[in-house]
C-alpha positions as a printed NumPy array, in Angstrom:
array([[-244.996,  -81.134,   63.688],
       [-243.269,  -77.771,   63.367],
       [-240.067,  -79.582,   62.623],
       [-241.729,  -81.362,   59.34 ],
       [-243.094,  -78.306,   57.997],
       [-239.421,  -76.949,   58.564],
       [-237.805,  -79.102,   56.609],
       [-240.921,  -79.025,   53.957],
       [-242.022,  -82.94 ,   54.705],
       [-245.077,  -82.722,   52.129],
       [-247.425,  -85.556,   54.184],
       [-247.137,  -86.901,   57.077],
       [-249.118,  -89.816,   58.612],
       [-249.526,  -90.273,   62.555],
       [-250.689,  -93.472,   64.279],
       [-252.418,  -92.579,   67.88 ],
       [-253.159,  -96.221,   69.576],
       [-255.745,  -96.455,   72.135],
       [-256.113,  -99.77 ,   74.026],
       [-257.397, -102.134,   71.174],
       [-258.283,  -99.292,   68.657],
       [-255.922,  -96.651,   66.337],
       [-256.811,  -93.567,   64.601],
       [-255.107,  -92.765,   61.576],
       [-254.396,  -89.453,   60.742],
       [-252.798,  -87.716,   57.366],
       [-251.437,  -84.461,   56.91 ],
       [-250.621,  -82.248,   54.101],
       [-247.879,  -78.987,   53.948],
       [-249.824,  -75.828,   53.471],
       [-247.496,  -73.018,   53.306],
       [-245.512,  -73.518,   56.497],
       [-247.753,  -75.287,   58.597],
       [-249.402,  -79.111,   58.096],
       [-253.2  ,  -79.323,   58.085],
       [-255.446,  -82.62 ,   58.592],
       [-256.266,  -84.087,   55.188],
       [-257.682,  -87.088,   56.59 ],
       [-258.821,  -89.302,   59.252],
       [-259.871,  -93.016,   60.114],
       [-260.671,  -94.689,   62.863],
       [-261.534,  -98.483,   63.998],
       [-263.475, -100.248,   61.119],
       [-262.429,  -97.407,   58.777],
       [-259.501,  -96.923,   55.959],
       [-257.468,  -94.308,   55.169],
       [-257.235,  -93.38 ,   51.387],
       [-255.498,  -90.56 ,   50.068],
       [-253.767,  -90.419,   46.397],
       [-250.817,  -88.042,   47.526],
       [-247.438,  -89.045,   48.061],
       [-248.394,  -92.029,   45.973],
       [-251.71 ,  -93.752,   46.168],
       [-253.098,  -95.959,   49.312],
       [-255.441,  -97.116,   51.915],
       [-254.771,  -98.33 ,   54.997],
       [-257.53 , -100.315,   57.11 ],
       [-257.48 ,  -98.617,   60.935],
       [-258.578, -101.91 ,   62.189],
       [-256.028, -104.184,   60.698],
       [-252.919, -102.652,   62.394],
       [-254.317, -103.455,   65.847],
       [-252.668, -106.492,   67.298],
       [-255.464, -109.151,   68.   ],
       [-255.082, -110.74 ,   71.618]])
């Protein structure tokens, strides 16, 4: 994380799988640090309008087995 907010990476977007669920997580630059904008888990979407608009739906990135 430190080295994104080095090189001034506005957003950032990290995928943490669990077994057969991921979280979504988006982060934002403030000042020289990155802070959680927002969050979804299984069954939830991720919507922001910054770097460009989208949503992203937790529970279709899972690989069904």
């Amino acid at each position: 994380m430190a080295l994104c907010a080095a090189a001034r990476i506005g957003c950032r977007l990290r995928v943490e799988p669990d077994r057969d669920t991921i979280t979504l997580r988006l982060f934002r630059l403030k000042e020289d640090h990155h802070t959680q904008h927002a969050v979804a888990g299984h069954g939830e979407r991720l919507v922001a309008a910054e770097p460009f608009p989208f949503a992203l739906d937790a529970a279709a990135l899972v690989r069904r087995r």
